[in-house]
N, C-alpha and C positions, 0 to 999 in steps of 0.2 A: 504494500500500500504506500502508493507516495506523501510524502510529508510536502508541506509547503511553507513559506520562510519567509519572512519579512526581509525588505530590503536590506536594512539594517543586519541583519543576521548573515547573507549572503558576502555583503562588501567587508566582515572580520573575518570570515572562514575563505576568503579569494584565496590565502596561501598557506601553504602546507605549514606546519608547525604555529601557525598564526595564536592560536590559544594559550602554550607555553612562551612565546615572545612575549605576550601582553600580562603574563603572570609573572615574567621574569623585571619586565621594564615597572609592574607596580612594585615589586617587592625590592628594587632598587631604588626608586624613588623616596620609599619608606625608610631608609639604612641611613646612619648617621653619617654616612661619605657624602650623599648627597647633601641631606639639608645641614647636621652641622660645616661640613670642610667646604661645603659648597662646592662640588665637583659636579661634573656631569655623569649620567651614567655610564658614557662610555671612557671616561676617564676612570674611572671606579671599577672597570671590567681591567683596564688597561695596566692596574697597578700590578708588581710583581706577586707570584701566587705566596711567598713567602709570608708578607703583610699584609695578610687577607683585612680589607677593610670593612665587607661587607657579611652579613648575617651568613650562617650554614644554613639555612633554607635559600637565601638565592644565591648559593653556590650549587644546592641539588639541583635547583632549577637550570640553571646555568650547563650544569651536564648532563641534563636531561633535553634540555636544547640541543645541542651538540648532537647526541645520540639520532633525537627525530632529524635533523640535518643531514649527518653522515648516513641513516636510513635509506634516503632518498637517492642517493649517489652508489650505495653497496647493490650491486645487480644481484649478487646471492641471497642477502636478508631480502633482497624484495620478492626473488622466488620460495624461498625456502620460509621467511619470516624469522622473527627474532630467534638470539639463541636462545637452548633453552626452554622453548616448546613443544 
């Protein structure tokens, strides 16, 4: 049975990983790199992994981006699907 979608719905979901991008860009927003150091967030991505500045939740997010990313490029996870199932 088809579903039908409000525009609104259609123009977040245009690109693959689009849902984890926008979980990752709030929960950076949120992190004291941004609002105290005043950074941006891709300055805050950008800093060495040593001196993580940001929260361990958007670092899982962070590799969990990565992962759907690299998904779409891997021709065997795309036939075979994730390891592990």
């Amino acid at each position: 049975m088809p579903k039908y979608f409000d525009e609104d719905d259609t123009q977040k979901s245009k690109f693959a990983c689009s849902g984890l991008r926008e979980d990752l860009l709030e929960c950076l927003l949120k992190s004291n790199c941004v609002r105290k150091d005043k950074k941006t967030p891709l300055a805050c991505l950008k800093l060495s992994q040593d001196a993580v500045s940001y929260p361990s939740e958007c670092h899982k997010l962070r590799v969990a981006f990565f992962e759907c990313k690299r998904s779409l490029l891997d021709m065997r996870q795309r036939f075979r699907g994730p390891k592990g199932y």
